[in-house]
mmCIF file as gemmi writes it, N, C-alpha and C atoms, coordinates in Angstrom:
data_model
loop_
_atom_site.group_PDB
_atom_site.id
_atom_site.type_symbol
_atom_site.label_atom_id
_atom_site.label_alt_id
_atom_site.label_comp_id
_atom_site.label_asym_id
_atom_site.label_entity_id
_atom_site.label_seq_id
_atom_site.pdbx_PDB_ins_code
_atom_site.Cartn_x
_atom_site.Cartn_y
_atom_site.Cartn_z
_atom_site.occupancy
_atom_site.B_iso_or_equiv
_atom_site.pdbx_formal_charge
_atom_site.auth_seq_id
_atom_site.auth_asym_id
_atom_site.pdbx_PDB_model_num
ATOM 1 N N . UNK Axp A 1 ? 12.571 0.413 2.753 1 0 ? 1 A 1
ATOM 2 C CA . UNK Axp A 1 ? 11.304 0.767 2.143 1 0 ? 1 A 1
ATOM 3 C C . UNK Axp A 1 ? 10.641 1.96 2.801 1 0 ? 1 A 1
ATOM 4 N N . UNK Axp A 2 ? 11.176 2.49 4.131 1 0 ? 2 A 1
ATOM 5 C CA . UNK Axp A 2 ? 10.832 3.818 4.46 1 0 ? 2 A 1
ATOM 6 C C . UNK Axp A 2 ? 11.335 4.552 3.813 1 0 ? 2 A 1
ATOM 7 N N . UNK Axp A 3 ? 11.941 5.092 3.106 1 0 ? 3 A 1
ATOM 8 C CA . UNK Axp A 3 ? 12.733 6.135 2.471 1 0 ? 3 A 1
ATOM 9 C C . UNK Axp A 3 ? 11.904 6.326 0.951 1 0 ? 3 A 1
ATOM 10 N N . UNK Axp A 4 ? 11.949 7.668 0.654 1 0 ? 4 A 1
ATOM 11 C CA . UNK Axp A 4 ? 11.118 8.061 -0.182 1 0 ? 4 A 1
ATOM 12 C C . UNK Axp A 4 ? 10.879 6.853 -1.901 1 0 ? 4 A 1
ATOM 13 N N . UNK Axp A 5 ? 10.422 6.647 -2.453 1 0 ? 5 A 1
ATOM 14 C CA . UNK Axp A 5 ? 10.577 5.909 -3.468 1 0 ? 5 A 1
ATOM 15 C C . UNK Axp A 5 ? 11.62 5.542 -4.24 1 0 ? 5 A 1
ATOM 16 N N . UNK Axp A 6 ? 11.593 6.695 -5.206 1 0 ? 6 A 1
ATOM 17 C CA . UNK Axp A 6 ? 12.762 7.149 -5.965 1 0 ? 6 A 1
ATOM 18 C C . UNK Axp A 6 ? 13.202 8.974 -5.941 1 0 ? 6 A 1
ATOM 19 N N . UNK Axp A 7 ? 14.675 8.755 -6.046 1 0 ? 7 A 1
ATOM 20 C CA . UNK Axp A 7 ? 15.056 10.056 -5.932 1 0 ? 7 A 1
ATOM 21 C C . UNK Axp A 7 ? 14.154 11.08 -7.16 1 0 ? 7 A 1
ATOM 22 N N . UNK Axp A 8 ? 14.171 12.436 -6.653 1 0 ? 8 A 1
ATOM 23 C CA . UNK Axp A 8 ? 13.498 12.955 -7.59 1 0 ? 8 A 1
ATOM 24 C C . UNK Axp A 8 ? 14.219 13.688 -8.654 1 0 ? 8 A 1
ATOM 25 N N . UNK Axp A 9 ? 15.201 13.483 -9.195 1 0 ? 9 A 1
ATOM 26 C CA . UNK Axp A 9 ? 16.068 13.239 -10.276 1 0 ? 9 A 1
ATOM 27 C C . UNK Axp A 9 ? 15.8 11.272 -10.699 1 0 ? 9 A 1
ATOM 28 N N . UNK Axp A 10 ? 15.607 11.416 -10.832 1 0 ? 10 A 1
ATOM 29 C CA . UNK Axp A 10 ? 15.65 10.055 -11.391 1 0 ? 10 A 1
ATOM 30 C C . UNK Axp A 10 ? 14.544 9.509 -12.496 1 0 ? 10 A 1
ATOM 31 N N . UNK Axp A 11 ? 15.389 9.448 -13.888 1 0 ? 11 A 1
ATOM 32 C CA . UNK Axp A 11 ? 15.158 9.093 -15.399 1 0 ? 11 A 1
ATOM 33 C C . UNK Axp A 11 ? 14.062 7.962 -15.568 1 0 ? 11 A 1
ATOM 34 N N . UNK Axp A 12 ? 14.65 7.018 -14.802 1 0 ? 12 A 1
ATOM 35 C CA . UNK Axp A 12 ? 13.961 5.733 -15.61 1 0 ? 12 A 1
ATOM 36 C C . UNK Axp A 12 ? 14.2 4.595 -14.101 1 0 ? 12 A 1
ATOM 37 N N . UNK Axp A 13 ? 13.414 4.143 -13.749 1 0 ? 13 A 1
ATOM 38 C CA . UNK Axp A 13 ? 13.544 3.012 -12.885 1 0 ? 13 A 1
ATOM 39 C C . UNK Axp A 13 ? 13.65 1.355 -14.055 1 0 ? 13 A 1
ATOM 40 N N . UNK Axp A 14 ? 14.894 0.606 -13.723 1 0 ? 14 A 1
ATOM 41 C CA . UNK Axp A 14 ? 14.66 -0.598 -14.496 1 0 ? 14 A 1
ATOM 42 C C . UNK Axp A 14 ? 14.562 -2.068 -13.555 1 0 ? 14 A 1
ATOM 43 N N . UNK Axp A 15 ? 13.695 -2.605 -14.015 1 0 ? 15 A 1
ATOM 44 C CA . UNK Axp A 15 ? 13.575 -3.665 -13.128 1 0 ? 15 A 1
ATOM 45 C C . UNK Axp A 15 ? 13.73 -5.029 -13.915 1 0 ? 15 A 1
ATOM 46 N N . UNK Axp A 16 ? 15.127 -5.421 -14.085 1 0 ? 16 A 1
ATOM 47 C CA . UNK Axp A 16 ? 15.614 -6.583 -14.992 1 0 ? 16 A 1
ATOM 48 C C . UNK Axp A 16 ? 15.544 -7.748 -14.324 1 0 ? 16 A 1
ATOM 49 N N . UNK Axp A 17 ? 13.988 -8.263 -14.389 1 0 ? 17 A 1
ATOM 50 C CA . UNK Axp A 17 ? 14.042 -9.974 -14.335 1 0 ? 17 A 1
ATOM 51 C C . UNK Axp A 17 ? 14.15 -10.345 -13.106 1 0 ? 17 A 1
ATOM 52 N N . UNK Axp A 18 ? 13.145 -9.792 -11.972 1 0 ? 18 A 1
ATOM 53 C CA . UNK Axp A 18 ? 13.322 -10.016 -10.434 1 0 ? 18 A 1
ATOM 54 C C . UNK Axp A 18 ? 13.231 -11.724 -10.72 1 0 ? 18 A 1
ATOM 55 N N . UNK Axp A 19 ? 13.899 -12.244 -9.681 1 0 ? 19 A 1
ATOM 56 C CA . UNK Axp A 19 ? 13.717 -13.949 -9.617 1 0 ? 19 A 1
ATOM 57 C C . UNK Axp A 19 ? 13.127 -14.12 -8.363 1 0 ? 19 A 1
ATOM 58 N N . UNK Axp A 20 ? 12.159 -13.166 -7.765 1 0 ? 20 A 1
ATOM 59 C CA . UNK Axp A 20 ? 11.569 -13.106 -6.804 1 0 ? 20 A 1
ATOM 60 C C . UNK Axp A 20 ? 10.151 -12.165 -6.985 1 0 ? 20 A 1
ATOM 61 N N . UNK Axp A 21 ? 9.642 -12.423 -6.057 1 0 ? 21 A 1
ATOM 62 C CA . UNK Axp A 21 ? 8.288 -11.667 -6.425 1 0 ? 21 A 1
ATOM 63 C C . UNK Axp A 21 ? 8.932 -10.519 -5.478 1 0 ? 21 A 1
ATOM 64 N N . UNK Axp A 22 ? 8.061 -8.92 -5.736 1 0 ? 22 A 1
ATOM 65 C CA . UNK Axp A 22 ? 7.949 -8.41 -5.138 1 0 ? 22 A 1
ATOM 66 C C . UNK Axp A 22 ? 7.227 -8.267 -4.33 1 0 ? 22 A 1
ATOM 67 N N . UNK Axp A 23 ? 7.718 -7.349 -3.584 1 0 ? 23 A 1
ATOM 68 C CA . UNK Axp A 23 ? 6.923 -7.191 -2.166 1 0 ? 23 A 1
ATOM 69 C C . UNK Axp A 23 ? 5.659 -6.193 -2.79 1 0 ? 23 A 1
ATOM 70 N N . UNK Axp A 24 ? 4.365 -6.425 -1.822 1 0 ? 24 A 1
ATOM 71 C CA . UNK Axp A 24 ? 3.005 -5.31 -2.236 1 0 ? 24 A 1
ATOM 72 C C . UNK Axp A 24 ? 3.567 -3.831 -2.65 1 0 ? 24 A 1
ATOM 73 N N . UNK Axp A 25 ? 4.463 -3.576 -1.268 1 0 ? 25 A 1
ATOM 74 C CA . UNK Axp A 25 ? 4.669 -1.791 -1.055 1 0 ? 25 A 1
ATOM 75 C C . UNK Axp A 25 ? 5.614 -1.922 -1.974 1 0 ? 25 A 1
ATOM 76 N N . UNK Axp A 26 ? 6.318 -2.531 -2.702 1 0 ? 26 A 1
ATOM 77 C CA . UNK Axp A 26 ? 7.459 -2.376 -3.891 1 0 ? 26 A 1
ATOM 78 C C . UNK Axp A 26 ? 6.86 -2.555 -5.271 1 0 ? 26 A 1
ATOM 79 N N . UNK Axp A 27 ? 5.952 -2.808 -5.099 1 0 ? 27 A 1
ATOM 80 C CA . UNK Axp A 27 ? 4.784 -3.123 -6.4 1 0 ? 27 A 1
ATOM 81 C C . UNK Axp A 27 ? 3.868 -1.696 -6.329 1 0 ? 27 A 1
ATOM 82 N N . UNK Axp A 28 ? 3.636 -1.354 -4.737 1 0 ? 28 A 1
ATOM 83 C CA . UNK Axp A 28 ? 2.782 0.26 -4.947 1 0 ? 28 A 1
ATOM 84 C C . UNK Axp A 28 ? 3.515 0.887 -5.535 1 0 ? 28 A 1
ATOM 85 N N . UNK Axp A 29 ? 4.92 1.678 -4.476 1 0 ? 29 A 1
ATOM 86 C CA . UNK Axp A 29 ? 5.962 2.593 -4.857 1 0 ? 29 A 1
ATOM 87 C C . UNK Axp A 29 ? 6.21 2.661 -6.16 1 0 ? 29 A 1
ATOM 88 N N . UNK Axp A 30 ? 6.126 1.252 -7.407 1 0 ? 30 A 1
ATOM 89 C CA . UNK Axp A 30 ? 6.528 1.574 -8.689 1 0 ? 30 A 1
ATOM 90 C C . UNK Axp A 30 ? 5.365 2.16 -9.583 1 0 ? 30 A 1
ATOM 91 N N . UNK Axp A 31 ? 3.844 1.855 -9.227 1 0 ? 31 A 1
ATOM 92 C CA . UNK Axp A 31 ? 3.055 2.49 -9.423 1 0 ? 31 A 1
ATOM 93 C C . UNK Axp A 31 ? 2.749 3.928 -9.204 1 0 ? 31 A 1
ATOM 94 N N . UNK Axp A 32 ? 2.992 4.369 -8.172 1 0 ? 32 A 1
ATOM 95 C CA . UNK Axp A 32 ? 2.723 5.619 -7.7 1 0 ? 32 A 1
ATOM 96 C C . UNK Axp A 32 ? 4.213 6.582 -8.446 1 0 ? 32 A 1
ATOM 97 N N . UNK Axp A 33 ? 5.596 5.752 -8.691 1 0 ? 33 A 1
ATOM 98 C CA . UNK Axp A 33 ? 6.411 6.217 -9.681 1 0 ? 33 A 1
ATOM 99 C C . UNK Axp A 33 ? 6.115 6.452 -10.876 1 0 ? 33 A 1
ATOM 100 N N . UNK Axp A 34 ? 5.307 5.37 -11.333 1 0 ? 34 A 1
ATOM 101 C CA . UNK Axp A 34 ? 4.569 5.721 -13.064 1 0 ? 34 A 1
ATOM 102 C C . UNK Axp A 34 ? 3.451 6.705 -12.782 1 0 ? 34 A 1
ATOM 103 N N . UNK Axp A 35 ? 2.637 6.688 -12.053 1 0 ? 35 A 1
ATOM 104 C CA . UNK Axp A 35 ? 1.241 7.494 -12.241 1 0 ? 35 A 1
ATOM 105 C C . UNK Axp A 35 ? 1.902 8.62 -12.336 1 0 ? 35 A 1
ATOM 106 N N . UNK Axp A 36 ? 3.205 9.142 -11.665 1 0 ? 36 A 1
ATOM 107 C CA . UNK Axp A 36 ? 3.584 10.908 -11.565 1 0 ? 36 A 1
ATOM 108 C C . UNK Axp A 36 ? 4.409 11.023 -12.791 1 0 ? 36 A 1
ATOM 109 N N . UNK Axp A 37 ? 3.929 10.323 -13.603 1 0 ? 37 A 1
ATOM 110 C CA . UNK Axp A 37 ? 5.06 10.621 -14.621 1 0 ? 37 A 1
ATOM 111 C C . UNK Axp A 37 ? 6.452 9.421 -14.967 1 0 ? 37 A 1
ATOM 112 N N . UNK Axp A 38 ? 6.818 8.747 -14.103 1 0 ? 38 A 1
ATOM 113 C CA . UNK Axp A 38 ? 8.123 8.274 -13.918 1 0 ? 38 A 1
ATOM 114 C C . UNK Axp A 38 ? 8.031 7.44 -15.353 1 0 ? 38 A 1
ATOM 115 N N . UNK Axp A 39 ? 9.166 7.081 -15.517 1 0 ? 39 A 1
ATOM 116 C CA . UNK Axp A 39 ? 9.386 5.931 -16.678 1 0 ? 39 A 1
ATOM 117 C C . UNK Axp A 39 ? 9.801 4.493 -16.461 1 0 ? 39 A 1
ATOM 118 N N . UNK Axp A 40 ? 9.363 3.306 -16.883 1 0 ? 40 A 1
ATOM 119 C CA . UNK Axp A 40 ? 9.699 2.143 -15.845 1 0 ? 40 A 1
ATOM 120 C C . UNK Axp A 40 ? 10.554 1.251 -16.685 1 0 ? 40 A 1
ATOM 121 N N . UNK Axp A 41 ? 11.333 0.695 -17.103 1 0 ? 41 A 1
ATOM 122 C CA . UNK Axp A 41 ? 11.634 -0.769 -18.152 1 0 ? 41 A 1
ATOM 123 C C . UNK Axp A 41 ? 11.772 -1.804 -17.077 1 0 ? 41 A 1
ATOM 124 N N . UNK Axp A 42 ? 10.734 -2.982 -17.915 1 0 ? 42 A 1
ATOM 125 C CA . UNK Axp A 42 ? 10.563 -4.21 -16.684 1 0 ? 42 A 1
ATOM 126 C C . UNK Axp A 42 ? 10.933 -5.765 -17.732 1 0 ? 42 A 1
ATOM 127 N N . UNK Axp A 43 ? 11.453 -6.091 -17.342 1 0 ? 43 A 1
ATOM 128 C CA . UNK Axp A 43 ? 11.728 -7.471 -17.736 1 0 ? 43 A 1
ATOM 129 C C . UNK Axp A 43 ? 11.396 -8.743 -17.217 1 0 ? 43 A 1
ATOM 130 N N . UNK Axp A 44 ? 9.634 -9.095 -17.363 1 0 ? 44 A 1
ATOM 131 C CA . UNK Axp A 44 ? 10.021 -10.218 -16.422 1 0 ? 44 A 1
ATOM 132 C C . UNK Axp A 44 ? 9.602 -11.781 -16.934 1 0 ? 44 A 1
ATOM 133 N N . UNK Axp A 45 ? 9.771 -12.561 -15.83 1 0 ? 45 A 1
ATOM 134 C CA . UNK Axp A 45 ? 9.546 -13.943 -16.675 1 0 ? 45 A 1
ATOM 135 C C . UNK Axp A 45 ? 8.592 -14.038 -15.352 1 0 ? 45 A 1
ATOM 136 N N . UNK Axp A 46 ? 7.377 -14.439 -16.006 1 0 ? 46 A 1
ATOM 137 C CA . UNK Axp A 46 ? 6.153 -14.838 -15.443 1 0 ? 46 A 1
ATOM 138 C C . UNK Axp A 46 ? 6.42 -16.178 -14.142 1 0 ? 46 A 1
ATOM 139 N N . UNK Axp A 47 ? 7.237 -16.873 -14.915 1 0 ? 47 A 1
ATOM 140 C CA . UNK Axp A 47 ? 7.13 -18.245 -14.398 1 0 ? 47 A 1
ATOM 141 C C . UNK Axp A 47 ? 7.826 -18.053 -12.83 1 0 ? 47 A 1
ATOM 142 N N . UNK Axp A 48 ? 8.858 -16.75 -12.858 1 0 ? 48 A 1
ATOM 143 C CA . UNK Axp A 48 ? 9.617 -16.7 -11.59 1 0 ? 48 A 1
ATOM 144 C C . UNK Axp A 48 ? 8.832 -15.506 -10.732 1 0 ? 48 A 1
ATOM 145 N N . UNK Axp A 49 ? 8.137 -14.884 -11.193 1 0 ? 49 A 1
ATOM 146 C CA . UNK Axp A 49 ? 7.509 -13.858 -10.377 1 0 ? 49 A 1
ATOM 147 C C . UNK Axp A 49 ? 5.9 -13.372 -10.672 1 0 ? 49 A 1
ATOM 148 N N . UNK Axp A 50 ? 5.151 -14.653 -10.815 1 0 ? 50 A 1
ATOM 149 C CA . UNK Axp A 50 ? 4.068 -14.691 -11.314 1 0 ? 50 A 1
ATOM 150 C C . UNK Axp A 50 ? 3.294 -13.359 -10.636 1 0 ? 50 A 1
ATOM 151 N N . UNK Axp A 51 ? 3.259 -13.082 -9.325 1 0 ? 51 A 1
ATOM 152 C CA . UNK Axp A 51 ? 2.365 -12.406 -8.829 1 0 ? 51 A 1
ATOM 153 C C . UNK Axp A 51 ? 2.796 -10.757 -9.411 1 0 ? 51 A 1
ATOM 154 N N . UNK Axp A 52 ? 4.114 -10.622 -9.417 1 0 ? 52 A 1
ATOM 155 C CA . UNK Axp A 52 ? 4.393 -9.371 -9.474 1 0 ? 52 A 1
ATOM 156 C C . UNK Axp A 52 ? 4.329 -9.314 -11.42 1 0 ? 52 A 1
ATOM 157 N N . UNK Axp A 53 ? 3.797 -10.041 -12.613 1 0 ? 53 A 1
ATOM 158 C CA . UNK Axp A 53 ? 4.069 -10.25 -13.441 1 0 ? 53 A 1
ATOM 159 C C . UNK Axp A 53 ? 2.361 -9.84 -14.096 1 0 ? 53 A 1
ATOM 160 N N . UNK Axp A 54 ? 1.684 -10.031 -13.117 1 0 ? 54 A 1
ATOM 161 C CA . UNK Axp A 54 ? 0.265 -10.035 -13.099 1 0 ? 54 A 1
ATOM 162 C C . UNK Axp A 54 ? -0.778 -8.773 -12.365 1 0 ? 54 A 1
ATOM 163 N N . UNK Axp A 55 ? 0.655 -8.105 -11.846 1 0 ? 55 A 1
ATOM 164 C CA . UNK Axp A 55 ? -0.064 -6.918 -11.242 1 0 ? 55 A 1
ATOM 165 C C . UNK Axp A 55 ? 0.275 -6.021 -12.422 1 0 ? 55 A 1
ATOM 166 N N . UNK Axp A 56 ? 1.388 -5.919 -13.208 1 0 ? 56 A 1
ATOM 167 C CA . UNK Axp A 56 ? 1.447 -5.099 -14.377 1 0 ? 56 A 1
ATOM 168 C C . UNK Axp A 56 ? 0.406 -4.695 -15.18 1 0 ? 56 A 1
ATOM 169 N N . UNK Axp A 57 ? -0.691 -5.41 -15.072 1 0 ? 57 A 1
ATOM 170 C CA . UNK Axp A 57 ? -2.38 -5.414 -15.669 1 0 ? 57 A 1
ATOM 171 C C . UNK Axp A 57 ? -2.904 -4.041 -15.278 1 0 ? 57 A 1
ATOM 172 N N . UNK Axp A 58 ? -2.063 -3.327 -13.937 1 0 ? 58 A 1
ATOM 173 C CA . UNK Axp A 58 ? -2.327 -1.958 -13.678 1 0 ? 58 A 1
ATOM 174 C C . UNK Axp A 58 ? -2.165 -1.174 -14.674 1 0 ? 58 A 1
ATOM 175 N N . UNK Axp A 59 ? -0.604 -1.141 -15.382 1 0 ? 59 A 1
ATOM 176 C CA . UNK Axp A 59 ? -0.468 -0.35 -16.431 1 0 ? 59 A 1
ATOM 177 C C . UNK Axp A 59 ? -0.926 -0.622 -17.786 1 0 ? 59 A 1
ATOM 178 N N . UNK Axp A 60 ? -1.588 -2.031 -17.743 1 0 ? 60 A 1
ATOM 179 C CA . UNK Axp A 60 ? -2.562 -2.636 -19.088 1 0 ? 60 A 1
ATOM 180 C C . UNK Axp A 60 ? -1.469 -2.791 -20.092 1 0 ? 60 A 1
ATOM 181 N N . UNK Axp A 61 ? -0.779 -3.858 -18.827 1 0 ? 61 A 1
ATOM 182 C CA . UNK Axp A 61 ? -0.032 -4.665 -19.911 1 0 ? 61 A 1
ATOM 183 C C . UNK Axp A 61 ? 0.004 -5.63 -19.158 1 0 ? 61 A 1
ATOM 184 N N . UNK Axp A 62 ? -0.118 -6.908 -19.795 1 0 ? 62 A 1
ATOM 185 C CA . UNK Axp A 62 ? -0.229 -8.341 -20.071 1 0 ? 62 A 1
ATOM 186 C C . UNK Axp A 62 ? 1.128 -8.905 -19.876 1 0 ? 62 A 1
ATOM 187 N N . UNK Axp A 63 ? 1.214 -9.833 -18.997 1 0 ? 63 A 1
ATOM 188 C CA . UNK Axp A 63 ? 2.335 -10.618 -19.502 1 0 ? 63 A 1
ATOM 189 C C . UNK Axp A 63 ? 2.43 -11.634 -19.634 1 0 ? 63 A 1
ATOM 190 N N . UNK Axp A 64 ? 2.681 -12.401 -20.495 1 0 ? 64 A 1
ATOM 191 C CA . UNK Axp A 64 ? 2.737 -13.513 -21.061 1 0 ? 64 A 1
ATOM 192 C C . UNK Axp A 64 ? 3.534 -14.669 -21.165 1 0 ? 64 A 1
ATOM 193 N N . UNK Axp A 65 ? 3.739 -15.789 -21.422 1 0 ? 65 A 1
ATOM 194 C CA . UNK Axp A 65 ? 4.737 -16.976 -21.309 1 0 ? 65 A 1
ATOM 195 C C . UNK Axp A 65 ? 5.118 -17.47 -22.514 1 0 ? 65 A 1
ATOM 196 N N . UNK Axp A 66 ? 5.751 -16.16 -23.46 1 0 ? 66 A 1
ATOM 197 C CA . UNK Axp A 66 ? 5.719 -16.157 -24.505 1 0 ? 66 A 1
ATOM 198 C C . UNK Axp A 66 ? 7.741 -16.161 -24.89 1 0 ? 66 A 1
ATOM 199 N N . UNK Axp A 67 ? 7.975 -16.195 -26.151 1 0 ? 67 A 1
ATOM 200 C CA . UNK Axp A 67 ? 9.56 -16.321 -26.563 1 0 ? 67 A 1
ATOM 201 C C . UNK Axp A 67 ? 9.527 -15.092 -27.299 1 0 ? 67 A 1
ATOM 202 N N . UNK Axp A 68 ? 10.426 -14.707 -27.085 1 0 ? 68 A 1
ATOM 203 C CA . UNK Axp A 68 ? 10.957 -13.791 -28.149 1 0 ? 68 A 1
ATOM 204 C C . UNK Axp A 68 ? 12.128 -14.284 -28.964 1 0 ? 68 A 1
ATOM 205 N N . UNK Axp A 69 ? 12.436 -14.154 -30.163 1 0 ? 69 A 1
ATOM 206 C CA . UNK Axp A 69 ? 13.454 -15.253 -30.774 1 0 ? 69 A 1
ATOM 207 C C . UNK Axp A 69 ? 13.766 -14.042 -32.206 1 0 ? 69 A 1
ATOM 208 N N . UNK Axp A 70 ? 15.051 -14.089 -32.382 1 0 ? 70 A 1
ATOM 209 C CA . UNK Axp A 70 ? 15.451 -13.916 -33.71 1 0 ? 70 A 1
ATOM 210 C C . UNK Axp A 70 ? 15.349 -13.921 -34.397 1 0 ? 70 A 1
């Protein structure tokens, strides 16, 4: 987590379905990646990473304990 965020080539950060919460400074770093522009895709399930599921409210989005279905 000392090392710069993300490389500065780098498209899209994806974060598929941590089954862990993140850490604060891994929750800043992805913020301070979106505020400059960066692009994020996040997948998460509330129930396994409530805290880090609830800080997304930064980018004013909601997440919910909802289904998505066919």
């Amino acid at each position: 987590l000392e090392a710069p965020p993300t490389p500065a080539d780098c498209a899209v950060v994806v974060l598929p379905g941590p089954r862990q919460e993140l850490a604060a400074i891994e929750r800043d770093r992805l913020a301070q990646y979106v505020a400059a522009g960066g692009s994020l895709v996040a997948m998460l399930d509330p129930l396994a990473a409530p805290e880090t599921a609830a800080d997304f409210g930064r980018y004013g989005v909601k997440v919910g304990n909802d289904v998505v279905r066919q």
